[in-house]
N, C-alpha and C positions, 0 to 999 in steps of 0.2 A: 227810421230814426229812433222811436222806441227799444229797439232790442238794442240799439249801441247805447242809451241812457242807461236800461239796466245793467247792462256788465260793464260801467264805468266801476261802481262798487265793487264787483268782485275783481278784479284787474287792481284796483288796488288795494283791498285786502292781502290777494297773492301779493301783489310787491311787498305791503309792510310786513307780511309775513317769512317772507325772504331774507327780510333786513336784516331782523330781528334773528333769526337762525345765524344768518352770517357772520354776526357782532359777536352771540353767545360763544360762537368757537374762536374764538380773536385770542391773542395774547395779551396779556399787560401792556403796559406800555413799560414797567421795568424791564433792566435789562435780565438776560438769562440768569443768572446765577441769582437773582435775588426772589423770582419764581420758584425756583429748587429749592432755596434755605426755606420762604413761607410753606413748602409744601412739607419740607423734613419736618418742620416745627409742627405744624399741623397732628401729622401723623403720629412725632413722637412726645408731643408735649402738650397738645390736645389747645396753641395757643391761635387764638382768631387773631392775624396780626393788624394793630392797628395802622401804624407806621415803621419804617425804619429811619436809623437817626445813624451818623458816624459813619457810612458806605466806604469805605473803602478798598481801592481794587490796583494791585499793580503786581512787579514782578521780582521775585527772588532769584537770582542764576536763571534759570528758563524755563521756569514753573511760573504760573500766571496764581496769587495769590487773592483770598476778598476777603472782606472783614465787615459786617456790621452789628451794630445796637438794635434790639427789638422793643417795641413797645406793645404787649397784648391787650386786645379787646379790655380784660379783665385785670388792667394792673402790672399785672408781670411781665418783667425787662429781661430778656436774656443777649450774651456777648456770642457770637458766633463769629465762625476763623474755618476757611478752607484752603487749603495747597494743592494745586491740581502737581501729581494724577489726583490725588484723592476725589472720591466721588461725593462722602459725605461729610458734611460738615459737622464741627466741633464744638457743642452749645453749650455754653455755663450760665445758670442762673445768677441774675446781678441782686445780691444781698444791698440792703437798706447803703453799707458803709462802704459798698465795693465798687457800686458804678460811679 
């Protein structure tokens, strides 16, 4: 009965640390396309996104189109718009009098 008390501890360690690896590789819970835009912005605009505001997602002829507002870590709002095929998205800084 002793050797089953000790490796209750490590038995669960291994599990919490299974958990934890599992969760780290998880997706958002947004949908796809709004992963790809925080990622594009990231890479090309250097912005930690706080939220998105204004989401929009639907279809032009038979192109699936998105649309949303950014809100960064630091202040700055950009407009992003994509038309699949396209792969990347189209981001304009929102000036004080533009958003």
């Amino acid at each position: 009965m002793p050797a089953f008390n000790k490796s209750i501890p490590l038995y669960t360690g291994l599990f919490l640390n299974a958990v934890l690896v599992a969760t780290s590789f998880a997706q958002s819970s947004n949908p796809a396309w709004l992963d790809d835009l925080e990622i594009q912005l990231k890479a090309e605009q250097e912005c930690e996104v706080s939220y998105f505001v204004n989401m929009q997602e639907g279809r032009i002829g038979a192109n699936n189109y998105y649309e949303a507002r950014v809100q960064c870590a630091d202040g700055r709002m950009f407009d992003a718009s994509r038309t699949e095929p396209e792969k990347k998205f189209t981001i304009k800084a929102c000036g004080a009098a533009v958003c």
